[in-house]
FINU-886555 format. One record per atom (N, C-alpha, C, O, CB): residue number from 1; residue in one letter; atom name; x, y, z. Coordinates in steps of 0.001 Angstrom, whole numbers, plus 500000, padded with zeros to 6 digits. Glycine has a CB too. Example, Ala and Ser with C-alpha at 12.3 -4.5 7.8 and 13.67 -1.06 7.14 Angstrom:
{pt 1,'A','N',{513190,494310,507800}}
{pt 1,'A','CA',{512300,495500,507800}}
{pt 1,'A','C',{513200,496700,507800}}
{pt 1,'A','O',{514236,496681,508465}}
{pt 1,'A','CB',{511308,495527,509046}}
{pt 2,'S','N',{512850,497750,507080}}
{pt 2,'S','CA',{513670,498940,507140}}
{pt 2,'S','C',{512900,500030,507870}}
{pt 2,'S','O',{513409,501138,508039}}
{pt 2,'S','CB',{514084,499402,505725}}
This chain:
{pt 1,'X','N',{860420,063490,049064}}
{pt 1,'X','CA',{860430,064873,049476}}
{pt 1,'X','C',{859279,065080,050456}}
{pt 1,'X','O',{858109,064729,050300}}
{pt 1,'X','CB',{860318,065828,048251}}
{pt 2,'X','N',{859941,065850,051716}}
{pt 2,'X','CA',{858529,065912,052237}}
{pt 2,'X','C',{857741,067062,052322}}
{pt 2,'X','O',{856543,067029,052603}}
{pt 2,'X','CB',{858499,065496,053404}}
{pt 3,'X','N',{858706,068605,051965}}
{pt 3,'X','CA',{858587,069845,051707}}
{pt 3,'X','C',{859141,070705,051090}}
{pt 3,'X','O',{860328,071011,051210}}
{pt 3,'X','CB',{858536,070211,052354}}
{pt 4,'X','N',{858543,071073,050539}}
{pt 4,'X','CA',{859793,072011,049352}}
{pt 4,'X','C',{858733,073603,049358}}
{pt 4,'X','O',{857518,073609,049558}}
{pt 4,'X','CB',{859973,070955,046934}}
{pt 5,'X','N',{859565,074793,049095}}
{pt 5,'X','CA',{859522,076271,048778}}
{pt 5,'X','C',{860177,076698,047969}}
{pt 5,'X','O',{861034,076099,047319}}
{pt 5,'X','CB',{859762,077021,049610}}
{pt 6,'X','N',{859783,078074,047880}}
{pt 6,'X','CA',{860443,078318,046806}}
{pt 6,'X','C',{860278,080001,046825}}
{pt 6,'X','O',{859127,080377,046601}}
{pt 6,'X','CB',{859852,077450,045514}}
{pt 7,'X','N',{861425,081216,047099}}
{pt 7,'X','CA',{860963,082515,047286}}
{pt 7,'X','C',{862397,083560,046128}}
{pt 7,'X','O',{863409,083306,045475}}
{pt 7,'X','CB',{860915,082844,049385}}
{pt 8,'X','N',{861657,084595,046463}}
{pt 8,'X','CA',{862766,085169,045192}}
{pt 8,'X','C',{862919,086760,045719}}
{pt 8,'X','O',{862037,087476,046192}}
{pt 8,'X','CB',{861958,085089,043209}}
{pt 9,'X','N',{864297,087065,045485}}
{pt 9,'X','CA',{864603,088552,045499}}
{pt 9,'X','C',{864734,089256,044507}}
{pt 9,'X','O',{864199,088953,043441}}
{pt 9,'X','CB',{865572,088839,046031}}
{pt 10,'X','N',{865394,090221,044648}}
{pt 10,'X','CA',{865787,090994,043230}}
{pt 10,'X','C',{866875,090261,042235}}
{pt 10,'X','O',{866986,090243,041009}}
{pt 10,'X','CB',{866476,092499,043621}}
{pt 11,'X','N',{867568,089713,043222}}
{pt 11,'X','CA',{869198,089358,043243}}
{pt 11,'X','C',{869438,087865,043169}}
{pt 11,'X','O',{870545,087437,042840}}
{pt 11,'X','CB',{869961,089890,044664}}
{pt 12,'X','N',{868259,086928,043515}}
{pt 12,'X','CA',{868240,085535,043562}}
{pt 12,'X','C',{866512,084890,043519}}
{pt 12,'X','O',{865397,085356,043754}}
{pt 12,'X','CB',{869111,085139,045008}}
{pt 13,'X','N',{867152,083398,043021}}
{pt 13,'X','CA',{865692,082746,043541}}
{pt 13,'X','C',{865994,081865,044444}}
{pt 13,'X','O',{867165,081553,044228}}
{pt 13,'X','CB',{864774,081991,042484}}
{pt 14,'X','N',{865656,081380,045197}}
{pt 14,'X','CA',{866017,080475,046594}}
{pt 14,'X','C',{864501,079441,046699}}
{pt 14,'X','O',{863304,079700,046820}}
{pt 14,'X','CB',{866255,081777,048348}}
{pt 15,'X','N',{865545,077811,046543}}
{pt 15,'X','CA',{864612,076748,047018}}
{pt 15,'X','C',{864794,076257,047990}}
{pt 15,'X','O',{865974,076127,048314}}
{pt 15,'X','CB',{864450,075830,046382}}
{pt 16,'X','N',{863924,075842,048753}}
{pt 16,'X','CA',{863894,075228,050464}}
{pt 16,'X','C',{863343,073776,050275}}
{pt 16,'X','O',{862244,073542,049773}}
{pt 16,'X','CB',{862660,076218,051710}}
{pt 17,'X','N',{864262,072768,050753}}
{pt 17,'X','CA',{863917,071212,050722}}
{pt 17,'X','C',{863743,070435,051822}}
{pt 17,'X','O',{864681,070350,052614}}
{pt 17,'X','CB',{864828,070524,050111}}
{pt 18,'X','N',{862908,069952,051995}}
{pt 18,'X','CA',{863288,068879,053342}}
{pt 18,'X','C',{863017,067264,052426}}
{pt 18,'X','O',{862032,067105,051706}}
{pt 18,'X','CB',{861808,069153,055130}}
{pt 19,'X','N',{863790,066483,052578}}
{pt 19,'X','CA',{863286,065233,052130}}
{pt 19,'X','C',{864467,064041,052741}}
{pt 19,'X','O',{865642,064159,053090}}
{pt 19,'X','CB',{863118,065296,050335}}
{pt 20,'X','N',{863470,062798,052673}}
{pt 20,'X','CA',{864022,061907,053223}}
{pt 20,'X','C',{864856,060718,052792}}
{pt 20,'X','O',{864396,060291,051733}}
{pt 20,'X','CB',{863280,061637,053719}}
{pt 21,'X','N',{865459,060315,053025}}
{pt 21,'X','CA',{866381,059228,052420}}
{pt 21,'X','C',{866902,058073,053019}}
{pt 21,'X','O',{866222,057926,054035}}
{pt 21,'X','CB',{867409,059740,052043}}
{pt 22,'X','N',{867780,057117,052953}}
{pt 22,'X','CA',{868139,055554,053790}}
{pt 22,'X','C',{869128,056529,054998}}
{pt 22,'X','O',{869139,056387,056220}}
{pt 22,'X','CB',{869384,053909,052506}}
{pt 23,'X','N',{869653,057198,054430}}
{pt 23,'X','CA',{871101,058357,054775}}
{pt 23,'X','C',{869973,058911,056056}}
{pt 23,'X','O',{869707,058009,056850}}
{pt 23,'X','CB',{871780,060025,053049}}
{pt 24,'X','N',{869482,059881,056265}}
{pt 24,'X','CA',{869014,060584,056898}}
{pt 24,'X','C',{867415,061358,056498}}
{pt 24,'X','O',{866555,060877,055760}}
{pt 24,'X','CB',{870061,061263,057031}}
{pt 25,'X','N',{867373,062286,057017}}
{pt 25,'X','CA',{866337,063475,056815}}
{pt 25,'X','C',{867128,064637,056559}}
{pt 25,'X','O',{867878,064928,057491}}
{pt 25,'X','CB',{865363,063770,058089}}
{pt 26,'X','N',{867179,065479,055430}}
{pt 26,'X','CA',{867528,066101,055011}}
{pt 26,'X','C',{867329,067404,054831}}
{pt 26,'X','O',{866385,067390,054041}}
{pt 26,'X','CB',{867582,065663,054532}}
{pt 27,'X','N',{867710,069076,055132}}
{pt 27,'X','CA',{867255,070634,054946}}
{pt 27,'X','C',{867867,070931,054007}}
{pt 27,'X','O',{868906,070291,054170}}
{pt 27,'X','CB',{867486,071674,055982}}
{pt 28,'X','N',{867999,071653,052791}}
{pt 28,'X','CA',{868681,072149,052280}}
{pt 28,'X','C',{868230,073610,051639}}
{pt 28,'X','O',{867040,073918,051559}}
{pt 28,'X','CB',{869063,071252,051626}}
{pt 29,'X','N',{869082,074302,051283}}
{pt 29,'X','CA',{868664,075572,050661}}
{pt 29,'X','C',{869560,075718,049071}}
{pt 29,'X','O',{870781,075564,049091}}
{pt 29,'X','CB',{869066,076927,051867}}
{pt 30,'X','N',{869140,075895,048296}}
{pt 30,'X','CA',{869978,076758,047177}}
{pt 30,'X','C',{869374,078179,046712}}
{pt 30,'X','O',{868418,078913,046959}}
{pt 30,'X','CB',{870087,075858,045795}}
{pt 31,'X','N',{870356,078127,046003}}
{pt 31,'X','CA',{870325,079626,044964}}
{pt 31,'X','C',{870342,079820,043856}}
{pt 31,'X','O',{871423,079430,043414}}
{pt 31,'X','CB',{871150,080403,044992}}
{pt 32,'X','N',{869408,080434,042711}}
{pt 32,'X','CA',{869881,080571,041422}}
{pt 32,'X','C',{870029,082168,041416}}
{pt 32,'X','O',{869171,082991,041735}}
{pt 32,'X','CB',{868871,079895,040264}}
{pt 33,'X','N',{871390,082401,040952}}
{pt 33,'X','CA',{872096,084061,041306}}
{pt 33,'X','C',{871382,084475,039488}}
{pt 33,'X','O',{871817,083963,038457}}
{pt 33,'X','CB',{874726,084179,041628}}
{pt 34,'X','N',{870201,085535,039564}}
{pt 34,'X','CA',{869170,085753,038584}}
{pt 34,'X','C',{869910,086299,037342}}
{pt 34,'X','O',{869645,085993,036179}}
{pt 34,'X','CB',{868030,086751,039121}}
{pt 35,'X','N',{871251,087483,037912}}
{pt 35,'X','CA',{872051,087920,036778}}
{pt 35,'X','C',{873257,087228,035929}}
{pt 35,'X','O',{873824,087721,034954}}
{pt 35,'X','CB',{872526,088943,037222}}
{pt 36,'X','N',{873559,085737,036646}}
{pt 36,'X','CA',{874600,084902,036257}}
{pt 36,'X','C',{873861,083489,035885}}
{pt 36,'X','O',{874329,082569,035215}}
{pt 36,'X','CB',{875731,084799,037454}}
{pt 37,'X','N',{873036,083544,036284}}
{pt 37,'X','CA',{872249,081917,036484}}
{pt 37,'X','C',{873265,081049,036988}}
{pt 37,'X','O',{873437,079961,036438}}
{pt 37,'X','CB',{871629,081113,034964}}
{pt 38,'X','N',{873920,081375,037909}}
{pt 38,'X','CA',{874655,080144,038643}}
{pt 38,'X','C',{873873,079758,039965}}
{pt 38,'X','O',{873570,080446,040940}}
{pt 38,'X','CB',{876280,080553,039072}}
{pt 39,'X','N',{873632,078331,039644}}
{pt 39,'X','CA',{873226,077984,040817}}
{pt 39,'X','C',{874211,076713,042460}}
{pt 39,'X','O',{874982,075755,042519}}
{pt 39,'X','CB',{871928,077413,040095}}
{pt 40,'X','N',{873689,077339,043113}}
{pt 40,'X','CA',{874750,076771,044376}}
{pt 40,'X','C',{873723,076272,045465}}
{pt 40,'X','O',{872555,076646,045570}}
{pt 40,'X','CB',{875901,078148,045152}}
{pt 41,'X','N',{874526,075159,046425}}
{pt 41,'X','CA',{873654,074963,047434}}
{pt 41,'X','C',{874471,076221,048265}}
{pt 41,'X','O',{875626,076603,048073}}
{pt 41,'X','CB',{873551,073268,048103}}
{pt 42,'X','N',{873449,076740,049274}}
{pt 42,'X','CA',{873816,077116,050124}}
{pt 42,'X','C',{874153,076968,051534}}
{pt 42,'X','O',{874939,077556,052278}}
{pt 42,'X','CB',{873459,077545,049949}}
{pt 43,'X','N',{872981,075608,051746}}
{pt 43,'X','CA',{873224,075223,053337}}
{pt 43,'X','C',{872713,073388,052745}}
{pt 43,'X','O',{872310,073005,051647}}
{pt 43,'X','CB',{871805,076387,054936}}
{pt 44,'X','N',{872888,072868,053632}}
{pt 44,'X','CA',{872656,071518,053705}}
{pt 44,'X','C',{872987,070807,054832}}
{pt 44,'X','O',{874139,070463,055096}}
{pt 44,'X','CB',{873201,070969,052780}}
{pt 45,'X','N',{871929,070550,055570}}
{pt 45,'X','CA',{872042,069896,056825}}
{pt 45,'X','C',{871119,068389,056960}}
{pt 45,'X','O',{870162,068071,056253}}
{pt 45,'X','CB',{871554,071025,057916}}
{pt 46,'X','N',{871624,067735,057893}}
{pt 46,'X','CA',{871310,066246,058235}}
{pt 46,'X','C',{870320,066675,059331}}
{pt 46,'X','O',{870862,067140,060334}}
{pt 46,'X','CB',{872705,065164,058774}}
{pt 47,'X','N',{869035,066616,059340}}
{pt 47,'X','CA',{868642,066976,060635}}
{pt 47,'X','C',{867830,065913,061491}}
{pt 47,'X','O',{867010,066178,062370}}
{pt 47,'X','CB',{867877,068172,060494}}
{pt 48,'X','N',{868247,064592,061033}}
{pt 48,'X','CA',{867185,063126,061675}}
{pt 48,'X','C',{867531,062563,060562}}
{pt 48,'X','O',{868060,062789,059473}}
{pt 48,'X','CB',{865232,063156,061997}}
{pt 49,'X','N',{866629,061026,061768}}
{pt 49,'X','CA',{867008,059538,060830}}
{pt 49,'X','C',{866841,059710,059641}}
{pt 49,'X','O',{866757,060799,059073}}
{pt 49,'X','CB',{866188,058246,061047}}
{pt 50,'X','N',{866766,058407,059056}}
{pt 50,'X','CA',{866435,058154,057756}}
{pt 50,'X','C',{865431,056607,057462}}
{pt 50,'X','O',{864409,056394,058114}}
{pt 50,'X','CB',{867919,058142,057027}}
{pt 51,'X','N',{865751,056005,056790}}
{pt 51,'X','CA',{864720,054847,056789}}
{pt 51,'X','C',{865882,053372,056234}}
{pt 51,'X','O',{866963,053350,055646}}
{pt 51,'X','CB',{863134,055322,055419}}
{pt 52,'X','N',{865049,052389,056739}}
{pt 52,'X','CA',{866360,051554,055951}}
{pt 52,'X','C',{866279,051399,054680}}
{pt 52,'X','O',{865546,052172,054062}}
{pt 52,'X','CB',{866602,050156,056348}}
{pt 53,'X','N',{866965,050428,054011}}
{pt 53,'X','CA',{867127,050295,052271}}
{pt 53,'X','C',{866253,049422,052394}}
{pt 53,'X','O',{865184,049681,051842}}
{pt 53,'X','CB',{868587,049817,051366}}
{pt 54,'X','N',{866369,048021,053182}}
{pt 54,'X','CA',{865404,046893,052940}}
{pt 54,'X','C',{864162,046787,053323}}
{pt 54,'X','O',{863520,045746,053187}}
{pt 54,'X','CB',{865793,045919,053351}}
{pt 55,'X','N',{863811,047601,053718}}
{pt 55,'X','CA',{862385,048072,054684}}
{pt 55,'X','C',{861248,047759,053458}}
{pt 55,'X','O',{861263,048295,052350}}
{pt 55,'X','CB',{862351,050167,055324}}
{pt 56,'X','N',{860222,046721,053950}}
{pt 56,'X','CA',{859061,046594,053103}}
{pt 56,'X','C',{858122,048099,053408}}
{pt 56,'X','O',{857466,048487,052441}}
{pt 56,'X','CB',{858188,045038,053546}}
{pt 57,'X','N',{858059,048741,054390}}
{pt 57,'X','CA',{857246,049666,054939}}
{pt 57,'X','C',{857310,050876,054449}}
{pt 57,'X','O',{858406,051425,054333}}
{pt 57,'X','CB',{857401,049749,056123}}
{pt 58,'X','N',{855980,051586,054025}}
{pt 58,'X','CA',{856341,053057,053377}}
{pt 58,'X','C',{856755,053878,054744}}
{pt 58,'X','O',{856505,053578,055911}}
{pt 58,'X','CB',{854840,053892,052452}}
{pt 59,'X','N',{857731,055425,054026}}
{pt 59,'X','CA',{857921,055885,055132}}
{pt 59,'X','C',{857155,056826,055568}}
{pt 59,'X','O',{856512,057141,054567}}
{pt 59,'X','CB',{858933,056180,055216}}
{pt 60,'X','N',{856750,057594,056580}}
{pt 60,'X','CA',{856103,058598,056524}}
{pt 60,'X','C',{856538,059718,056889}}
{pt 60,'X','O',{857699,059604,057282}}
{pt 60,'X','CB',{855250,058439,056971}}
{pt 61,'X','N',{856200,060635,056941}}
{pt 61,'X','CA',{856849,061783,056691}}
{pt 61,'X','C',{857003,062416,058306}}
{pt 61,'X','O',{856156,062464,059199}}
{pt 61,'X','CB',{855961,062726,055539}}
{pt 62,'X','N',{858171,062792,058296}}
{pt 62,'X','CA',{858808,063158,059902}}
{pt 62,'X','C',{858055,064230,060243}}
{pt 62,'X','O',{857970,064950,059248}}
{pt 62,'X','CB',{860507,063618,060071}}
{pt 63,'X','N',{857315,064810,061401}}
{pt 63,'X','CA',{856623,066135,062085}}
{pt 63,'X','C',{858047,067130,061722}}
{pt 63,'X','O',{859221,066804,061543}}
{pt 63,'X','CB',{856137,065930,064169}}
{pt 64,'X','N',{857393,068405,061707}}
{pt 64,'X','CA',{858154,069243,061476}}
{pt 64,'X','C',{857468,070527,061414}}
{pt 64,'X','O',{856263,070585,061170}}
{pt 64,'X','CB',{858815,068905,060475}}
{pt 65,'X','N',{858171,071535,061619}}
{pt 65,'X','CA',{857561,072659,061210}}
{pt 65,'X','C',{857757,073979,060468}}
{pt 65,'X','O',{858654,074784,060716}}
{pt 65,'X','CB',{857279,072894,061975}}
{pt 66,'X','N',{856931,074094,059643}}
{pt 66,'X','CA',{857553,075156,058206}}
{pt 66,'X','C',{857836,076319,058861}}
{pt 66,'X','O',{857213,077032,059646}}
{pt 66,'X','CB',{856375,075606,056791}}
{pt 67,'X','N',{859129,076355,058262}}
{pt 67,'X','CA',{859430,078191,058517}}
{pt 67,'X','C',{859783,078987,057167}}
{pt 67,'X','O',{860164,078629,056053}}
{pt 67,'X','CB',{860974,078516,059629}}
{pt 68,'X','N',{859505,080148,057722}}
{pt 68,'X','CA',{859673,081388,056904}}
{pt 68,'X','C',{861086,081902,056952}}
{pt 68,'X','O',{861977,082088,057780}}
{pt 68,'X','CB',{858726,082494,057384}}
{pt 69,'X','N',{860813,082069,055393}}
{pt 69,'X','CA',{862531,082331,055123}}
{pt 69,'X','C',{862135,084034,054922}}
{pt 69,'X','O',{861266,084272,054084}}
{pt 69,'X','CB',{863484,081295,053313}}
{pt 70,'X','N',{862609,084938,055497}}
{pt 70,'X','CA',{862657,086885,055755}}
{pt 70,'X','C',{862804,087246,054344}}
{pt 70,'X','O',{862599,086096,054733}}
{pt 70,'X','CB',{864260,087733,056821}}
{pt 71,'X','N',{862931,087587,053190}}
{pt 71,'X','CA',{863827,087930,052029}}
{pt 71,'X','C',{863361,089651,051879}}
{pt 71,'X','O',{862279,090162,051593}}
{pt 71,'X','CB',{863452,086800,050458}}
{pt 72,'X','N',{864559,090188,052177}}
{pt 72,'X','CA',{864571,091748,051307}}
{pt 72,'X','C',{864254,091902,050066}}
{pt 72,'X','O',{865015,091387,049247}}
{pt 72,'X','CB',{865799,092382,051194}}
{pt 73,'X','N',{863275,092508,049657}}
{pt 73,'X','CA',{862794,092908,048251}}
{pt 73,'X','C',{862207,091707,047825}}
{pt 73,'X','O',{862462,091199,046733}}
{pt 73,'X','CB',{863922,093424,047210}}
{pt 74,'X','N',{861540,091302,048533}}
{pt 74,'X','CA',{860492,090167,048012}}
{pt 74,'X','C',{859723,089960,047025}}
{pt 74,'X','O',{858833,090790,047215}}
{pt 74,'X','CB',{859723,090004,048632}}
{pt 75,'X','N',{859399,089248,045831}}
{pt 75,'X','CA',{858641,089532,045096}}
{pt 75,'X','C',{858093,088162,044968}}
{pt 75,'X','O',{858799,087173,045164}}
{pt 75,'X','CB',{859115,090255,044053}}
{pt 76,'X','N',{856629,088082,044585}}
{pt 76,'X','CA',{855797,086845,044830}}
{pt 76,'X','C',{855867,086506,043281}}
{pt 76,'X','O',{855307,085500,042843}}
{pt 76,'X','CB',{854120,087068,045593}}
């Protein structure tokens, strides 16, 4: 993993992932819906390489830059 968040509304809690794998570099978002507890991904995107399987070499973590997720009725 190379970043993870984590923010909440009235109505949901929402986690933010970036992490890396042989597959790619990875974004994802979910949801836990607060009055059902169902949780869902919501987005999931490939956004860059990945690393190989046989690779003696650690990987390091891809540049990037954190963004802010807006949420109505924010609560910390």
């Amino acid at each position: 993993m190379v970043y993870s968040s984590v923010g909440s509304t009235a109505e949901r809690d929402y986690c933010l992932v970036t992490y890396v794998n042989v597959a790619g570099t990875f974004f994802a978002i979910g949801s836990d819906v607060k009055k059902t507890r169902v949780c869902e991904v919501n987005t999931f995107v490939r956004v860059g390489g990945g690393y190989e399987d046989d690779c003696d070499k650690e990987c390091e973590p891809i540049p990037f830059e954190k963004c802010t997720l807006p949420l109505e009725n924010y609560e910390e």
